[in-house]
C-alpha positions, 0 to 999 in steps of 0.5 A: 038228544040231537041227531046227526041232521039237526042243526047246530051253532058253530060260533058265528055260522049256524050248520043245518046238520051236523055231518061235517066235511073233514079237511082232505088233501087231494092234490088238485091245484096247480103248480103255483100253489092255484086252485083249479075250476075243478076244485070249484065242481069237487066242493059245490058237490058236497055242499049239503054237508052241514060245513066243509072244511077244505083242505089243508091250505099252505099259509106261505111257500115255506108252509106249502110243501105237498105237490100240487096243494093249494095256498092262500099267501098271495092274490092269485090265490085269494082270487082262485078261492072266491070261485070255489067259496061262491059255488059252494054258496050258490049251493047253499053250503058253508066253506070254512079254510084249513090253514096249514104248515107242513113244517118237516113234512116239507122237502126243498124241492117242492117248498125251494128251501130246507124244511123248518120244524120245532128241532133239528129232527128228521121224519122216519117217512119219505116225503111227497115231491113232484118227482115222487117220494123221496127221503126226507130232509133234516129240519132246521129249528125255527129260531125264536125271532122267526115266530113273530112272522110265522104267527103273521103268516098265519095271520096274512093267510086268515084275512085273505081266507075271508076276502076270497068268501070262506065263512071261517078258518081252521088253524091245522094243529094236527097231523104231524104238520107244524104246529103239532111238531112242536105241541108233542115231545117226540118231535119238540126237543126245544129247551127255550120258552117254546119247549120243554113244559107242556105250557111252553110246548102249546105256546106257539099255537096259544100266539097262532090262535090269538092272532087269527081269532083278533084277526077274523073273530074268534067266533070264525076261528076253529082249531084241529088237533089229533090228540092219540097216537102218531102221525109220521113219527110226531107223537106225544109220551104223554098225552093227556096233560097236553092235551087237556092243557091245549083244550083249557087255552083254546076254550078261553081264547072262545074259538068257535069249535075244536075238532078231533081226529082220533084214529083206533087200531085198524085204522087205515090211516094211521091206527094206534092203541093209544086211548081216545083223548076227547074223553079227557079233554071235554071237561075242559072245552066247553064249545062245541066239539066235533069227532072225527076218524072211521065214524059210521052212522051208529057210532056217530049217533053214540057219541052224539048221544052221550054227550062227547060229541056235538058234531061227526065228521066224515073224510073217505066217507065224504070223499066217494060220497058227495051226497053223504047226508042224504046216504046216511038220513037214507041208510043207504049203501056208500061208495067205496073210495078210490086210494090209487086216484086220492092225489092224482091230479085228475076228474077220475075219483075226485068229481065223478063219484056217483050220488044216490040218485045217479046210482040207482038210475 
């Protein structure tokens, strides 16, 4: 059986390990949607993760609504990247891209316009802007001529991840972001070809997915999805055969690997009762596959053991632990993460975290 720190295939990059870096917003990049030199420090920190996957980049301005969260639509953007993708490099580490749309998640006053969703539906949470929380806004559903720019915009987003040195792209369909607004039921209410049915309701992430793997290979294209329970009131009633369904189009589309996140009661962000999906979706995706959510090294190797997982990834985990693989090859005691300092937009909790050998000196 493999263990965490053996290697593994992900499509066309080969991980030395498979303690994966999770995708983590931290709010670290300019106004202007630019990543910083600090960003550059954050991530060559954490190049001994067997690939990182970065934060969750906006494909357009329309997409891009957390304050101070990166893009990657225009050429400043693309420039900015190719400094964090060649520290990671010079690390020897792999740096894949996150590519995002907030959809409801979004408020005017960080994206400059009313937030897009699948429906006319309102999300039950406040929404980030730079002046703080604040309610959030009705979204306007997407109209059916719109998806072909959305698709494009995706498209336009996973070129210029390759030109700025990632090594591949995760397309983000998790989360309560767009494209899970309009995979799940609760937050779809759409009854034209991108609604109603399961097949119509994973339609536009089938269109999002074809275009980037034709686009960058689908051997450098990965999807995320969160499977159980809700994020920011985008929920499923039923989840299973959505799931099951979205797991069947992306092993033949061949993406490179899909990951999971599926939080369990008690889980600080976002626990549910709603049973894991993997167990039910690994029938029916026969690529790699890798798990994430509130992982410890016993549970990792388990799952790992059994055959559901090919890969673990680590957030908080990897977050206050920069040398995460060598803590965990170690059994040695983690840093605890800083909640009050996740966004800020500061050094402090972001490239400060101790490693091992800085600790014990």
């Amino acid at each position: 059986m493999p263990t965490l720190f053996d290697p593994l295939k992900l499509g066309a990059l080969t991980v030395p390990n498979r303690v994966i870096m999770a995708p983590l917003t931290r709010a670290r990049a300019t106004r202007e949607y630019v990543p910083t030199p600090l960003m550059a420090v954050y991530y060559a920190q954490r190049a001994s993760a067997g690939l990182i996957t970065s934060e969750a980049i906006g494909i357009s301005r329309q997409g891009n609504g957390f304050p101070y969260a990166p893009g990657l639509w225009s050429a400043e953007q693309v420039e900015a990247w190719k400094s964090i993708t060649k520290a990671v490099h010079a690390e020897r580490g792999r740096i894949i891209a996150q590519l995002g749309h907030t959809g409801r998640a979004g408020h005017s006053a960080v994206i400059g316009e009313q937030p897009v969703s699948s429906s006319a539906t309102l999300a039950p949470v406040d929404a980030w802007t730079y002046d703080g929380p604040k309610p959030s806004e009705m979204a306007r559903p997407l109209a059916v001529v719109e998806m072909p720019g959305l698709v494009a915009d995706y498209v336009h987003a996973a070129r210029n991840a390759i030109s700025a040195g990632f090594d591949g792209v995760q397309i983000h369909a998790a989360n309560g972001m767009l494209l899970d607004q309009f995979l799940r039921n609760k937050s779809n209410l759409r009854t034209d070809e991108y609604g109603g049915s399961v097949e119509n309701r994973i339609r536009l992430l089938r269109e999002v997915t074809h275009a980037v793997a034709d686009a960058v290979g689908a051997d450098r294209t990965s999807v995320r999805l969160s499977p159980n329970g809700e994020t920011w009131g985008v929920d499923d009633s039923d989840p299973t055969p959505l799931f099951t369904a979205a797991a069947k189009m992306l092993n033949d589309i061949g993406i490179a690997f899909l990951e999971l996140r599926e939080p369990a009661p008690g889980d600080a962000f976002g626990g549910t009762d709603v049973p894991r999906q993997s167990p039910m979706m690994r029938p029916y995706f026969k690529g790699p596959l890798i798990l994430n959510s509130d992982y410890d090294l016993v549970r990792a190797q388990a799952d790992l053991d059994s055959g559901l997982a090919d890969a673990i990834s680590f957030g908080r985990q990897f977050l206050a632990n920069p040398d995460l693989v060598q803590r965990l090859q170690n059994n040695a005691p983690l840093n605890q993460a800083q909640r009050e300092t996740f966004y800020t937009q500061e050094a402090q909790g972001y490239t400060d975290y101790p490693t091992l050998a800085k600790a014990v000196a």
